[in-house]
C-alpha positions as a printed NumPy array, in Angstrom:
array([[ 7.625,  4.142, 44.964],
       [ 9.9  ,  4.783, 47.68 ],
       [11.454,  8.631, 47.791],
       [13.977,  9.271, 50.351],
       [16.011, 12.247, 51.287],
       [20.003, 11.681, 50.34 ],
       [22.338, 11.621, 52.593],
       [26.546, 11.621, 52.072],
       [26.952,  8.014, 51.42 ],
       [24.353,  8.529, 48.246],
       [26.449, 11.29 , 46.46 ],
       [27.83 ,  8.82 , 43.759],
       [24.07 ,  7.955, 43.158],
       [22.921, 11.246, 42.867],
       [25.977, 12.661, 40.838],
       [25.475,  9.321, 37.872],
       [21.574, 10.18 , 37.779],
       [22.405, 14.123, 37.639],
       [25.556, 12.952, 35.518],
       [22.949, 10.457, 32.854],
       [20.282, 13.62 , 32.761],
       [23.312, 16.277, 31.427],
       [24.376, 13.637, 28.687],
       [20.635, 12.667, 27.842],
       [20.203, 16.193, 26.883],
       [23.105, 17.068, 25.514],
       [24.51 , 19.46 , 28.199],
       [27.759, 19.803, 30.362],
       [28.861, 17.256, 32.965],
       [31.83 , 17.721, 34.446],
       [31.481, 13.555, 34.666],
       [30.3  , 11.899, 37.959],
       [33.535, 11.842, 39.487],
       [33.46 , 15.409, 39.917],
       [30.083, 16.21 , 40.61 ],
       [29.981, 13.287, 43.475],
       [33.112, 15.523, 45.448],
       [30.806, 18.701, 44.691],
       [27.542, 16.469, 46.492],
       [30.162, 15.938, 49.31 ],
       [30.674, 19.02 , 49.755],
       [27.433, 20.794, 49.371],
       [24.97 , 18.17 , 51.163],
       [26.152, 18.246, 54.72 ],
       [26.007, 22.452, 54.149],
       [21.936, 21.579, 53.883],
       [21.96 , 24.455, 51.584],
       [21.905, 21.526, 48.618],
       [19.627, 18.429, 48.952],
       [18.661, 15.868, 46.796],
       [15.591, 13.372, 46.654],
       [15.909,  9.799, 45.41 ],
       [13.452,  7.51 , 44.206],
       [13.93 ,  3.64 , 44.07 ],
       [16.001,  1.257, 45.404],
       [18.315,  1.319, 43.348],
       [17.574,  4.719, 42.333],
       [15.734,  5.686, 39.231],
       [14.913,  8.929, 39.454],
       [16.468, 11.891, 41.592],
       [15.069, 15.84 , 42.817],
       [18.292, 18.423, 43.23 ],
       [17.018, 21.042, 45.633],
       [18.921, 24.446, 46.414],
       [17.163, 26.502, 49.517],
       [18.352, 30.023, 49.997],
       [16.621, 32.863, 52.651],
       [14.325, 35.62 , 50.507],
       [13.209, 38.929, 51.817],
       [10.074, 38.426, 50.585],
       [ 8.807, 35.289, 52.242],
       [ 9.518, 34.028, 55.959],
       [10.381, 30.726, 55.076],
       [13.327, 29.281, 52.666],
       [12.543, 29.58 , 49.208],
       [13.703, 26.182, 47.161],
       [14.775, 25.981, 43.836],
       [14.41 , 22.528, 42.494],
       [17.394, 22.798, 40.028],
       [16.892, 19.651, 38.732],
       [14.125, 16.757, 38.168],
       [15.258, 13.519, 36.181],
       [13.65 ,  9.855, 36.131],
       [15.595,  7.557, 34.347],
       [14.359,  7.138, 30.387],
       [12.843,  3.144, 31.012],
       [11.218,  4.326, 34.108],
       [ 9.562,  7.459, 32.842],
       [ 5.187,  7.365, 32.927],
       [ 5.161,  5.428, 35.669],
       [ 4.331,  8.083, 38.097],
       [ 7.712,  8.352, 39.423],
       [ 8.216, 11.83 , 39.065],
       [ 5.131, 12.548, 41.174],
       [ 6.372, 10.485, 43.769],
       [ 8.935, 12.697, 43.938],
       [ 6.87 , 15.834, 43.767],
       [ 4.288, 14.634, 45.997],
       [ 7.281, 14.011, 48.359],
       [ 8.967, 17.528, 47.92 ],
       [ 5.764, 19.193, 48.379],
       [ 4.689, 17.609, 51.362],
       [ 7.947, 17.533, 53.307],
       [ 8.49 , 21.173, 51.984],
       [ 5.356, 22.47 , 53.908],
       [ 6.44 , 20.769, 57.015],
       [ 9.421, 22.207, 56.927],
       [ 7.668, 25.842, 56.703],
       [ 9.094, 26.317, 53.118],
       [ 7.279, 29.775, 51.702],
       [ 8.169, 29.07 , 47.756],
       [ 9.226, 26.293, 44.927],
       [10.602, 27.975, 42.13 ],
       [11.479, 26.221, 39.018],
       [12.534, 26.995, 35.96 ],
       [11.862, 25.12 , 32.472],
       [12.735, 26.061, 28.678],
       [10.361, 27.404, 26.768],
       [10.209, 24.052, 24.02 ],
       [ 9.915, 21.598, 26.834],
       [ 6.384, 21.224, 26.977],
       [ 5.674, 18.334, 28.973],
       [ 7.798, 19.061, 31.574],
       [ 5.432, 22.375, 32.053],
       [ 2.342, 20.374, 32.118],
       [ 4.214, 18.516, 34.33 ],
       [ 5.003, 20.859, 36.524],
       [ 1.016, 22.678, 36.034],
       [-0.201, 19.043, 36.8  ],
       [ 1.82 , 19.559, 40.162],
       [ 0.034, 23.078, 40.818],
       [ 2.764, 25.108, 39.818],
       [ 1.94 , 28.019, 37.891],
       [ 4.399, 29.585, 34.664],
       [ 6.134, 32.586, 35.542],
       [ 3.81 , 35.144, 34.403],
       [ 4.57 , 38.411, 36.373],
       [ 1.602, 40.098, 35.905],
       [-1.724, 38.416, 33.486],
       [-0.507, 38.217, 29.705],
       [ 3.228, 38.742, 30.349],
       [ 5.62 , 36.183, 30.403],
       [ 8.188, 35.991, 32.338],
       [11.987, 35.361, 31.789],
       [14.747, 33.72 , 33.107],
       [18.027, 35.275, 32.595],
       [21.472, 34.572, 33.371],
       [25.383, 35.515, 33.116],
       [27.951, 33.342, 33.929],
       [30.916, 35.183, 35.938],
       [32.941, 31.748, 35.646],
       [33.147, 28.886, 33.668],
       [31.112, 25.93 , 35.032],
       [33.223, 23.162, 36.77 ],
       [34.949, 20.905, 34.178],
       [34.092, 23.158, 31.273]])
């Protein structure tokens, strides 16, 4: 399987995959539209990058790489990880993985972080599959993910 970086021409791609994976799931999408002017925006930044997999694309990595005072090297948050519902078990998603991973140590990357709810269960032995380890901040305590949302998400 082929699994390419993005680049500006492939934010209508990336916005309908990250546009299908919302509505699959029942969450928000401010419609692909309006999350393809966000991708042109945010990928020539470099701040927000996106992997695709497939020609056409069936299966896409959103990436978000921020400085951390605790490693010297970006940290990435992979924000999102979707293969299309016909294409899923056929190792597409560690295609895409194996790809992160190895271009991410290249490029001197210190830390994935990822988060994943608590019920979705085979996207953490996914992930564990991967070598990725749950969030436990010390052995026997889990760790949490919390939020607040100072504004309303784009669309909403």
């Amino acid at each position: 399987m082929d699994v390419r970086w993005a680049q500006l021409p492939d934010a209508p791609v990336v916005a309908q995959l990250l546009h299908d994976f919302n509505v699959e799931y029942d969450s928000h999408s401010p419609g692909p539209a309006v999350l393809t002017a966000r991708l042109e925006e945010l990928l020539p930044a470099g701040r927000t990058t996106a992997l695709l997999a497939g020609d056409p694309a069936v299966g896409v990595a959103l990436l978000t790489s921020r400085p951390n005072v605790w490693y010297d090297g970006p940290v990435l948050l992979l924000d999102e990880l979707y293969v299309v519902p016909e294409r899923r078990g056929q190792g597409i998603g560690t295609a895409i993985v194996e790809r992160l991973l190895a271009d991410a140590l290249a490029q001197g990357v210190a830390l994935i972080e990822i988060n994943v709810d608590e019920p979705d269960v085979d996207a953490q032995r996914f992930y564990e599959r991967h070598g990725f380890a749950s969030g436990e901040a010390r052995p026997g305590t889990r760790a949490f993910y919390y939020e607040r949302e100072l504004r309303p998400q784009i669309g909403a």
